[in-house]
C-alpha positions, 0 to 999 in steps of 0.5 A: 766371331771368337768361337766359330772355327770348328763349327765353320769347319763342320759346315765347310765340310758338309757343303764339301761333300754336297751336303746341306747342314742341317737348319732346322733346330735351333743353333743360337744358343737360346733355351726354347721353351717348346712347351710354353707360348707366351700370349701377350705382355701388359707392361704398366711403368711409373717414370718419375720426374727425375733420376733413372728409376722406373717402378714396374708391374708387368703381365704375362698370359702363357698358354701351355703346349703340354702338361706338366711345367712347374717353373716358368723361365723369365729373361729379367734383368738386376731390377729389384723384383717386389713380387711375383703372382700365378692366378692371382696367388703370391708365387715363389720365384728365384732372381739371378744371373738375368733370370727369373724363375716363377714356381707355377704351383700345382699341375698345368695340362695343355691348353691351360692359359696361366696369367703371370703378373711381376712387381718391379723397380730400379734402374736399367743398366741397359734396354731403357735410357733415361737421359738428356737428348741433344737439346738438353731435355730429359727423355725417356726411349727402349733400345731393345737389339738383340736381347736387351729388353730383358733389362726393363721388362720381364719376358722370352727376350727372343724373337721364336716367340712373338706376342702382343704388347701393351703398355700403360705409361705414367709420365710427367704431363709435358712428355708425349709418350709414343709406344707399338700398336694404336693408342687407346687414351690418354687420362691426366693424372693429378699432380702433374702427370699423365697416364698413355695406354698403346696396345698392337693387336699383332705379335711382334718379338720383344725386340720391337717392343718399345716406348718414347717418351720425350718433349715432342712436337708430333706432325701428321702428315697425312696416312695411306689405306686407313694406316695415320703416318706421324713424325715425333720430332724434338721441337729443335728439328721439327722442320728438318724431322718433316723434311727427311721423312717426307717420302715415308708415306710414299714409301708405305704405298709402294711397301704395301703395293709391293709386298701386301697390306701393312701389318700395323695400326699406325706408322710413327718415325720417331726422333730419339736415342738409339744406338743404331741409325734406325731401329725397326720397333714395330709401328714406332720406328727409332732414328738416332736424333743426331740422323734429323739433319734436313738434308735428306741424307737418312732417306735411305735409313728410312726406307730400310727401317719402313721395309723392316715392317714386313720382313723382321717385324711381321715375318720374323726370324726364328733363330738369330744365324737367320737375320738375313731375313731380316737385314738382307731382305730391308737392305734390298727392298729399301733399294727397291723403293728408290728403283721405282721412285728415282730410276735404275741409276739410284738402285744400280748406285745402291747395289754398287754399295752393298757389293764393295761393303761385302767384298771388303769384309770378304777380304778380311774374314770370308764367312758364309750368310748364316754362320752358326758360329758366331756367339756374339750377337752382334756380331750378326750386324755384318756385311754378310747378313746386310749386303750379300744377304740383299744382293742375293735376293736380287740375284734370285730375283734376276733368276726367277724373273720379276713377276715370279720373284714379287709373286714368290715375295707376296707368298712368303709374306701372306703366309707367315704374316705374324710368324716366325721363319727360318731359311728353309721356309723363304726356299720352300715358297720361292721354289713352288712359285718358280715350280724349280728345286733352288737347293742348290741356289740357296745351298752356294749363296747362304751356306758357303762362303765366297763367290764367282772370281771369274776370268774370261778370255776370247778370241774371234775367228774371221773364218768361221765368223765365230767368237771363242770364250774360255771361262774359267772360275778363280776362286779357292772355293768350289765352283759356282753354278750361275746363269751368266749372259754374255754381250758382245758388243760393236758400235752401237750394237749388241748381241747377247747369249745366256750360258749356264755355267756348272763347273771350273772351266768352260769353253764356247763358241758363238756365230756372231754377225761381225767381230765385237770391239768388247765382250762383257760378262753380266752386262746387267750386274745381277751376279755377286762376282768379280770378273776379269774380261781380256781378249787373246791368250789365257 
């Protein structure tokens, strides 16, 4: 977050004045290219029995939007490039600063496919590890977040452009290689070596394009609606591997109940060497090896990472600044799983988590969901996109209620099951379900920063048999607009209201069957807030 200030201040302003900023174009920085679609990737590589090298030959099939492109723009990083062909021809190309470019040579009109193919080798600095796992023993696994797959395989290293993927992997015989999508064979290679070829028929982004390849003991343990569940488990934890993943079949079931049918060919959890505690690739999720404990303690991880699967692997996020999307939306719904399987106490438990991770970052820094200010990619891995970002999906669920909350869900996932997506996108398909504008909803959670600070101060009148509240909002941000509930409670009984409240200060008075002994606000924790409830004075 080191160049965000102006940007930030432009925004404020904007929401200042009633204004929406405008979230359309991109505003992440990468340089589309709006007149090129990448198809599909055929990544063949040679991993050798030892060292770090890898010799590769990737290729591409681009579809043309317009006429006329003369170079194809290629994210690649410092590996030896041996040679570039276009439709089968030797082209010229140019290698620097983590770029290649491709002359394409001659006219291309729209509609034409144009095949890339690029020879490569070396060592990636970065995207492709090769190394000792915690046994000791040699492996090979791609950690592509956000912008890393630039590093061992040529391509559009952003998520706007989705495509297919298959990779043809040669490897020592001993390794099971593990890749995104089905596997279609395996053929032993004289001497020693073996050739594994996956291929997912869906589009993913880059990020999730991945391969494993390690001394594995794969466990199977069953598969749901067709869709085969497998643990890849260095052989040390192959016991604790299949005890902290045992729930991930149940997870898949209530995932595909919930939401819509599973978007891939198979579901592998795979033991491995990421720098994060789970990362999502599509179909072949990575947790980080030192996560296999046997205690269970990842569960939550895991159920993140499967809710991943729909929401930034199938729908995706076509600009960074709307990773909320993807984290805010695999922070709920992994929740979400343990409200149906362990109760209202686990995800109330849950909840509770994420709103102290996001007060405490409020504290330090208050930002708003999507903040295009920030350059730093990871600095995106925030509690705002994460935390706030799942607890305004429950809020938006509390709103709309639940039928016409998991409705608007099932819509917004059948209709840009393997596309891409920007906030807009998510608030056009919740508002038609609910048949109301969410501008402003989305306009005060996402865009601003902050949220309610809230003091309530109540008094009863005996004679008139009436309680009186003033509500006040504290906060140096402007008003919230919120639905609120208000209990009143004596004994063992309660009495409710629901108010809607608009602007800083508030004042009501309610007909009560008998003085209450305590007066609470959001009795059901739906609202991101914090709230002070005293009675007399104020």
């Amino acid at each position: 977050m080191k160049k965000w200030i102006v940007k930030w201040i432009v925004s404020a302003a904007l929401l200042l004045w009633g204004l929406t900023p405008e979230i359309g174009a991109a505003s992440d920085g990468y340089p589309r290219l709006d007149d090129v679609d990448i198809l599909h990737y055929r990544i063949q590589l040679e991993i050798g029995e030892s060292g770090r090298a890898i010799q590769g030959e990737t290729t591409i099939l681009a579809e043309m939007q317009a006429g006329g492109r003369d170079v194809l723009p290629l994210d690649l990083g410092p590996l030896t490039v041996d040679g570039v062909t276009v439709e089968g021809k030797n082209a010229a190309f140019a290698h620097r600063d983590n770029r290649l470019n491709i002359t394409l040579g001659g006219g291309t009109a729209e509609g034409d496919t144009v095949t890339v193919i690029v020879s490569y080798r070396g060592e990636p600095v970065d995207g492709l590890f090769i190394q000792a796992n915690k046994f000791g023993d040699r492996s090979v696994f791609a950690d592509n977040w956000p912008n890393r797959a630039r590093h061992w395989f040529p391509g559009v290293d952003h998520p706007y452009d989705k495509a297919t993927v298959e990779f043809i992997v040669t490897a020592p015989a001993a390794y099971d290689v593990v890749a995104n999508g089905r596997m279609l064979e395996t053929t032993a290679v004289p001497p020693g070596r073996k050739r594994t070829h996956w291929k997912t028929d869906a589009p993913i982004p880059t990020y999730c394009m991945v391969i494993g390849a390690a001394r594995f003991s794969v466990v199977r343990p069953g598969s749901w609606q067709g869709i085969p569940v497998s643990y890849y488990l260095f052989p040390g934890d192959r016991d604790a591997g299949t005890e902290d993943f045992s729930r991930s079949t149940d997870m898949l079931a209530f995932y595909t109940d919930l939401i819509g049918p599973y978007p891939y060919a198979k579901l592998a959890l795979v033991q491995s060497s990421t720098r994060f505690g789970g990362m999502e690739n599509a179909s072949a999720i990575f947790f980080s090896e030192h996560s296999i404990t046997g205690t269970k303690r990842n569960e939550a991880v895991v159920a993140h990472e499967i809710a991943h699967q729909w929401f930034g692997d199938s729908v995706t996020e076509s600009d960074w600044h709307h990773l909320w999307l993807s984290e805010g939306f695999a922070t709920y719904f992994g929740a979400l799983f343990f409200e149906e399987a362990d109760g209202d106490e686990r995800f109330h438990e849950m909840l509770a988590r994420s709103r102290s991770g996001y007060f405490d970052a409020n504290r330090r820094a208050p930002a708003p969901i999507l903040n295009p200010g920030i350059t730093d990619l990871f600095d995106l891995l925030n509690a705002y996109n994460y935390s706030k970002g799942g607890l305004v999906l429950h809020m938006l669920r509390g709103l709309m209620g639940d039928e016409a909350f998991f409705a608007g869900i099932r819509d917004f996932y059948a209709k840009f099951r393997d596309q891409t997506v920007l906030t807009r996108d998510f608030q056009s398909v919740m508002a038609t379900r609910l048949g109301e504008d969410l501008g402003w909803f989305f306009d005060q959670w996402i865009y601003r920063a902050g949220h309610p600070v809230v003091e309530v101060n109540w008094s009863w009148d005996d004679q008139r048999g009436e309680v009186s509240l003033r509500l006040r909002q504290t906060q140096p941000q402007e008003p919230f607009r919120m639905p609120v509930t208000l209990a009143f409670e004596e004994g063992d009984r309660q009495q409710r209201r629901q108010v809607e409240v608009l602007g800083r200060t508030h004042e009501y008075r309610f007909k009560l069957d008998g003085p209450p002994e305590e007066v609470l606000i959001d009795p059901d924790s739906w609202l991101l807030m914090e709230a002070r409830v005293r009675q007399g004075g104020g």
